[in-house]
N, C-alpha and C positions, 0 to 999 in steps of 0.2 A: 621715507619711513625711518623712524628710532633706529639707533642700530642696537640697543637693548631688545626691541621687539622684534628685529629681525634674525638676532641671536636667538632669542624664543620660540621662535618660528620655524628656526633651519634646526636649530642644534636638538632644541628637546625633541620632534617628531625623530631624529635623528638616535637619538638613545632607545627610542621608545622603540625602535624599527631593531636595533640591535638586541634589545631587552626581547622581541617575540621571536627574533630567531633563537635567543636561549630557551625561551617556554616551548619552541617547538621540540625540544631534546627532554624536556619536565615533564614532571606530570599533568600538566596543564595542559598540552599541548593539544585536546580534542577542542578548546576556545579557538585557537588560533586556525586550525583546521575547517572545523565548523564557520569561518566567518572569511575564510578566504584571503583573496587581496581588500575587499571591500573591511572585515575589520582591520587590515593596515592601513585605509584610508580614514575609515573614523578614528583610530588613535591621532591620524596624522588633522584631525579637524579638534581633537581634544587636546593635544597638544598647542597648537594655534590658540584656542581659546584659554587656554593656561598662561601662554605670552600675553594675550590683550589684557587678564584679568590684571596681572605684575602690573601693566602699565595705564591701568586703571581705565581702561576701556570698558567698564562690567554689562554694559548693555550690548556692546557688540562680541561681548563675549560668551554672553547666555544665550546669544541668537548664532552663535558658531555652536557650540555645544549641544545647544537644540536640534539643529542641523546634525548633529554627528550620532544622534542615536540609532535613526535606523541601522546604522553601520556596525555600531560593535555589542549593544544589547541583546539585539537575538541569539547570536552566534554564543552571547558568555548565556543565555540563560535553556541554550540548546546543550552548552556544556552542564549546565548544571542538573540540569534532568537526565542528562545522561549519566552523569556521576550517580546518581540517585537510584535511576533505575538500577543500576550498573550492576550496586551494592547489595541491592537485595539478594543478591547469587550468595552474596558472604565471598569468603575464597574457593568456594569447590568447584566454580566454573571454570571451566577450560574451552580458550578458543580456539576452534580452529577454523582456517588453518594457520598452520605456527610454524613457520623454518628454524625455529629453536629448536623442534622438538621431530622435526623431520616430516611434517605433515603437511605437505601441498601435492599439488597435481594429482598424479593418481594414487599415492600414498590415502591423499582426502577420501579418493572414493572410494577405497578399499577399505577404510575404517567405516565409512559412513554404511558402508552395504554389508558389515560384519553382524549377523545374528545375536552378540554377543552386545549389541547397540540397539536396545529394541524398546527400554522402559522409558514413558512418560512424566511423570510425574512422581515418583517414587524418589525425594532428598531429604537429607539432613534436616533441612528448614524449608520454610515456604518458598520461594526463590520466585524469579520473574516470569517463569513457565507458569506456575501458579495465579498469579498477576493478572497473567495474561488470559486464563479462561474463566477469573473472575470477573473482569472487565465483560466478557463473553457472557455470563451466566445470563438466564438458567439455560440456555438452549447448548451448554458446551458438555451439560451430564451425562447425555449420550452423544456426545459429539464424536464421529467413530475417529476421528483423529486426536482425541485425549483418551477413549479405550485403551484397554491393554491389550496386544495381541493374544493372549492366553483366558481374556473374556467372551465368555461364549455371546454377550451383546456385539461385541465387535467385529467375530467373523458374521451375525444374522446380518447387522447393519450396512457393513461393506458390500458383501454380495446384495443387499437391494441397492446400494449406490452403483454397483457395478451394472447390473439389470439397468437400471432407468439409464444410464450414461450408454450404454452398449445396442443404442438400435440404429437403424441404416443412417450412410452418411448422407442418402438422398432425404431423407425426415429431416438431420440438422442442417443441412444446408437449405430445403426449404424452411424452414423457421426461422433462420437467419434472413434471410432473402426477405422474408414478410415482414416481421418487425423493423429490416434497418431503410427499407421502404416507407413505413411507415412511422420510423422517426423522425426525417423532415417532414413534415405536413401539418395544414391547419386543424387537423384535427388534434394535433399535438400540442403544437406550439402557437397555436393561436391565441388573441387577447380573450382571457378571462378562462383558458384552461391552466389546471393546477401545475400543469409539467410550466409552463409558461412563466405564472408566475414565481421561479424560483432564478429566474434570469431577469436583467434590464432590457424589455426589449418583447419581441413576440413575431407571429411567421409574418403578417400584414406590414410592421415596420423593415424587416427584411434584415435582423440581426437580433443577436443575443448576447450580451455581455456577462459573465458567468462561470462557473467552474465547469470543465468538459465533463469532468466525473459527474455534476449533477446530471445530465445530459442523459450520459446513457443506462444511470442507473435504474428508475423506471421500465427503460427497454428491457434490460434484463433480466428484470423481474416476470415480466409478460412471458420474456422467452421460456426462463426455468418454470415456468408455472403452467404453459403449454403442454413441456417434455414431462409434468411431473404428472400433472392431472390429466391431459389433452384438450383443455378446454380453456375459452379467452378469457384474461384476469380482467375484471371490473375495475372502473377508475377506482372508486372508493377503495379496495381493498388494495389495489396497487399504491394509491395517497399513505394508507395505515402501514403495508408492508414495508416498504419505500425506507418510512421514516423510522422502522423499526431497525432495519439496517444498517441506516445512515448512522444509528445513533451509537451502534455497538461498533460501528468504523471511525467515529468525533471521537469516542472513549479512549476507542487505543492511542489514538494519535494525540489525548490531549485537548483536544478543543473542545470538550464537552465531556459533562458528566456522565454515569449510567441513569437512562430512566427507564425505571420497571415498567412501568405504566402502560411506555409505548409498546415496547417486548411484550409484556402480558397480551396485548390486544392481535399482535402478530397469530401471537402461540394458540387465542383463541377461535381465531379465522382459520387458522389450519388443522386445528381441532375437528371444526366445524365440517372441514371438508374431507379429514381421515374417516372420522366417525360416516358421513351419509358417498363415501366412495365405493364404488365397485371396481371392475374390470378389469384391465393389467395391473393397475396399483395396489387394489386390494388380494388379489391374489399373491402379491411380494409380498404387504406387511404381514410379521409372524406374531400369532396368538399368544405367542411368551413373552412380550411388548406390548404395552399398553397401548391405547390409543393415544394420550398424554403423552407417552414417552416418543411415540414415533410422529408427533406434533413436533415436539421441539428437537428430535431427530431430523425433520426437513427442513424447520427455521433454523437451526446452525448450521448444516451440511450447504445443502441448496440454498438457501431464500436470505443469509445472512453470507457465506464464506464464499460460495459460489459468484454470486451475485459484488459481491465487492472486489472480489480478485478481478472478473472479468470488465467490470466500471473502471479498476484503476488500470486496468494491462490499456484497454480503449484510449484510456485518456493517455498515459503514457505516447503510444504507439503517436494521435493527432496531434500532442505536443511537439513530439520529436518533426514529424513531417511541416510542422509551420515554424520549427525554428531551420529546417534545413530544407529548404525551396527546393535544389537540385535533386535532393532526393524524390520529393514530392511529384518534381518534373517528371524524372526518369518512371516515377512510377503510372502517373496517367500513360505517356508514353503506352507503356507495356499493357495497358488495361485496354486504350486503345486498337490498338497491331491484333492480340488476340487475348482476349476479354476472362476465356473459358482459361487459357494454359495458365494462367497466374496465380492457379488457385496448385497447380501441380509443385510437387519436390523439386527445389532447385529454382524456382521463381525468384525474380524481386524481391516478392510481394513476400512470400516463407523468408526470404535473408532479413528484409526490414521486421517482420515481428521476432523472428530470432535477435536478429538484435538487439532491439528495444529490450530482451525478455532479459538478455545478456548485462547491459547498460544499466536498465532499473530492474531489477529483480522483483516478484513479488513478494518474494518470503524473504523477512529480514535474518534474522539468527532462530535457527531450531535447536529444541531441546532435546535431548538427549541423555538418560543413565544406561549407565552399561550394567547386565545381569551377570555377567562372569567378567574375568579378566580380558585385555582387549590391547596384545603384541604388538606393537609397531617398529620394533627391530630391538638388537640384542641388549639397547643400552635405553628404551620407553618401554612402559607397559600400563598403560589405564588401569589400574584393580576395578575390581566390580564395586560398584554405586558411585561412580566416578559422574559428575555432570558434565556431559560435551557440548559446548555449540559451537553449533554449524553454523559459520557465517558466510551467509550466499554472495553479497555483495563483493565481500573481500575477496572471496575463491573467483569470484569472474570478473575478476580488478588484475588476476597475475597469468602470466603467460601469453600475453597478447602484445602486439606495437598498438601506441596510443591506446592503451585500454579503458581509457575515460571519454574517447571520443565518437560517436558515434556513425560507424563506418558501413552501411550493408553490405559492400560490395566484398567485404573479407569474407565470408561465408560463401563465395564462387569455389573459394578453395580450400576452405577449411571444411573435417565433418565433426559434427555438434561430437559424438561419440569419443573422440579423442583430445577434446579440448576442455579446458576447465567450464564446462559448463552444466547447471544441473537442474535450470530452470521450477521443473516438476517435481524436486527431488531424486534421493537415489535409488533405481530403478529396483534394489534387490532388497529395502528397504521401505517398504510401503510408501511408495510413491503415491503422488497427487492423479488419482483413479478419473480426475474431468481433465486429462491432459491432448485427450482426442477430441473430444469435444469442442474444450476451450479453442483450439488451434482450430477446427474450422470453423467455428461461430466469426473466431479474430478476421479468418481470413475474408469471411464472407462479405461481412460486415465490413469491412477497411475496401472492399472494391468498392461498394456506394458510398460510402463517407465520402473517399477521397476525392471522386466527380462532383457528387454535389455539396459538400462542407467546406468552406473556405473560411478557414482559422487563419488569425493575429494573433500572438502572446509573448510578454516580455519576462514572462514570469519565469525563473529560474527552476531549471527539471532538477529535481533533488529526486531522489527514490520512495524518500517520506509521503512527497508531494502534497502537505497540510494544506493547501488550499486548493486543490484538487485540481489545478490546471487552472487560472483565471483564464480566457482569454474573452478575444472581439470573434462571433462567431457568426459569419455569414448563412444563414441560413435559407434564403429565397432569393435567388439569384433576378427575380422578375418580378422583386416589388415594386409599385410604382413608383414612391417615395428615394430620392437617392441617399444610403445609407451616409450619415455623415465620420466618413471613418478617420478621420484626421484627429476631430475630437473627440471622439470615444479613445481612439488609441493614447490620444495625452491623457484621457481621464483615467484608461486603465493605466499606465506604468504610473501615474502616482498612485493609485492602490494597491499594487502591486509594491512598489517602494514603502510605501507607508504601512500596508496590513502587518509587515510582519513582527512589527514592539506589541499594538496590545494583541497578537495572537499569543508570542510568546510568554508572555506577563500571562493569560487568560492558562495553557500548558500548561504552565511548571504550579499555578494555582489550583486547578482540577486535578492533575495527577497527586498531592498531596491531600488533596480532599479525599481523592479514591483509596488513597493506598492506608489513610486512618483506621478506617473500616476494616479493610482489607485486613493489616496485620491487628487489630484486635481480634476479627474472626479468626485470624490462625491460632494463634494465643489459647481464645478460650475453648476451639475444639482441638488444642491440643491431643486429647486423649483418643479421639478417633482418626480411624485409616483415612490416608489422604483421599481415596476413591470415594467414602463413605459423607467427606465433608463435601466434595462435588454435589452430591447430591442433595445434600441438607441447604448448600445456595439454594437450589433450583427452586428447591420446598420452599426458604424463607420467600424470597424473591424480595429484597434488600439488597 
């Protein structure tokens, strides 16, 4: 080789490598973070191709370069949506937790569980709390988690969340038990059913190649729709609901815009079923609520928030167990020995979804204004309308050995109560009210997954997780056909390698499309109360 191109080769990846340990100290430093070692190895394939071009290689230097995008493009354009989003806060957001300012461990929880830490949506300016329940609209109006607590909608609302969430654990565990029975099966995943076709693949081939979150999101629509009405959801209206969820979970994440359309047709199926309901349900809804309003009261609480947290906790949870075998082992194992104790305190089976809940969080950053002043020692003090976020990932990233790895066996001795953990939020602080629920639906449902589900995936577990879990997903253990998994798995990691330039190119494009609208809407209802404009989304439905 040239030793000009081999000087090219060694020395500039060589500067380049110096130059990102400076950006780790800059402001720049969420590119370099975001992309890992893998964007030190595309600089180091971009620099390569800077050598061949000097020495007029130009063809095998646009084929090194081409090569190098998967590597460092997501990560700079993951940085730049998040600049982006960042910014809409202005300066009045404050993170925590922050050892500048003295605010970790149980400092965090003490603030976080302060009464004096209670307002929604109440800033300066529109900011990303904002953002975020326009992306949501219309079903986020009465969403009891953007109420105030001092709205008399908020406490009717709650306590019917609370009623329908609060009946025997023998009811949710049989509804678990029935649907996750009823997820593997041809009546599912059969060729030429709709669940089917959202995967390569079907129960008669004996795999599924696919996102696991698509997977189980359908299921639990069925399930919340059991708990909510007592009656089985219909394909069709599961197809419309489904995708009415999907769409408002694509939006946040970016990969898709808001479509009214689909939402409207949600809102008017649930409508449909408020309006001609009796029984326990109708007995909870109250007469100083609409029908209308306690329509899109269940499509955002239940059918929309519920229903996505527990698809992605699922998916989480099967990722984790197909990327770490031993674990997986130990836990058949235990399911094995005694079937029934795994579901009890102090289980396995309770350490590995703690973990996971630990590991990938499902709430990213909560919002938070303070209505009075909010002490955190003699030299901090929050004034009142101060913006807080609560960042969960971070808070359960410190205090732990290896806190990025995934370990069940540390919760033998650890208890969740004293440890940076806050999963469901904080407890004195209107916590997430499906935290009993959710926990034994996970539980139930991860005993028959993990016997008859036998997941592949190369796909990297980020918390985000925008492609919702690719993986090879064995679904029929006794098809007669032998699943040809050699090839699928090469076909998934090059999708898995490849999907993520134009998803991110597809992101940082829809999120600026959304957020157009978005701050012209703030703009022009400047003049009315932030809770008042909630509502006028709902009405336009734009």
């Amino acid at each position: 080789m040239d030793s000009a191109l081999l000087f090219s080769c060694l020395l500039v990846p060589t500067v380049l490598h110096v130059a990102l340990k400076v950006l780790n100290k800059s402001t720049f430093s969420w590119i370099a973070r975001a992309g890992g070692n893998g964007f030190n190895m595309g600089l180091t394939f971009v620099a390569g191709a800077c050598g061949l071009f000097l020495k007029g290689f130009n063809f095998c230097a646009l084929i090194v370069l081409a090569a190098s995008i998967p590597f460092w493009l997501p990560p700079v354009l993951i940085g730049i949506r998040f600049k982006i989003l960042t910014a809409i806060n202005g300066e009045e957001g404050i993170e925590l937790p922050c050892e500048k300012l003295g605010v970790t461990g149980a400092t965090f929880k003490t603030v976080y569980n302060s009464e004096a830490v209670d307002l929604r949506s109440r800033q300066s300016n529109y900011g990303l709390s904002d953002f975020f329940w326009y992306l949501l609209a219309p079903a986020h109006a009465i969403h009891q988690e953007h109420l105030e607590t001092k709205d008399v909608r908020y406490k009717i609302c709650s306590a019917v969340t609370r009623k329908i969430c609060n009946v025997s654990e023998d009811r949710l565990r049989a509804i678990a038990i029935k649907y996750s029975n009823d997820l593997l099966s041809p009546e599912r995943l059969g060729k030429g059913s709709w669940e089917a076709k959202r995967h390569l693949g079907s129960w008669e081939q004996g795999f599924l190649v696919g996102s696991l979150r698509d997977l189980f999101f359908p299921c639990f629509q069925r399930m919340v729709f059991e708990l909510v009405f007592e009656i089985d959801l219909a394909d069709v209206e599961n197809k419309a609901m489904t995708l009415s969820a999907e769409n408002v979970l694509k939006a946040i994440k970016g990969v898709d815009t808001r479509n009214v359309k689909l939402r409207r047709e949600m809102c008017d199926l649930l409508l449909a079923r408020v309006e001609a309901t009796d029984g326990t349900l109708g007995e909870l809804l109250h007469a100083d609520i609409t029908a209308e309003e306690w329509a899109l009261f269940l499509q955002g609480v239940f059918f929309t928030t519920a229903v996505v947290q527990l698809s992605e906790a699922m998916a989480h949870i099967h990722l984790a167990l197909a990327q770490h075998q031993h674990v997986l082992t130990k836990l058949q194992s235990e399911l094995e020995e005694n079937y029934d104790e795994a579901s009890k305190p102090g289980s396995y089976l309770n350490n590995i979804i703690t973990e996971a809940l630990r590991v990938w969080p499902l709430f990213g950053i909560a919002h938070r204004i303070t209505s009075d002043d909010v002490k955190v020692s003699d030299s901090v003090t929050f004034p009142k309308g101060s913006v807080l976020c609560f960042n969960y990932p971070k808070y359960h990233m410190t205090g732990y050995e290896q806190p990025e790895s995934f370990i069940p066996d540390r919760w033998s001795t650890l208890k969740e109560r004293e440890q940076n953990y806050l999963p469901f939020g904080a407890p004195s602080n209107r916590p997430c009210p499906g935290k009993r629920l959710s926990l034994i639906w996970m539980r139930e449902m991860t005993k028959i997954t993990a016997q008859k589900l036998i997941v592949h995936s190369p796909t990297e577990h980020t918390r985000s997780l925008p492609c919702g879990g690719l993986a090879l997903m064995l679904v029929n253990q006794t098809a007669d056909k032998k699943v040809p998994q050699k090839l699928l798995g090469m076909l998934l990691r090059v999708l898995v390698f490849l999907s993520p330039v134009p998803r991110s190119i597809k992101q940082i494009i829809n999120e600026l499309c959304m957020l157009h609208p978005f701050r012209t809407d703030c703009k022009f209802r400047s003049n009315f109360d932030p809770h008042e404009i909630c509502l006028l989304w709902s009405l336009l439905w734009t």
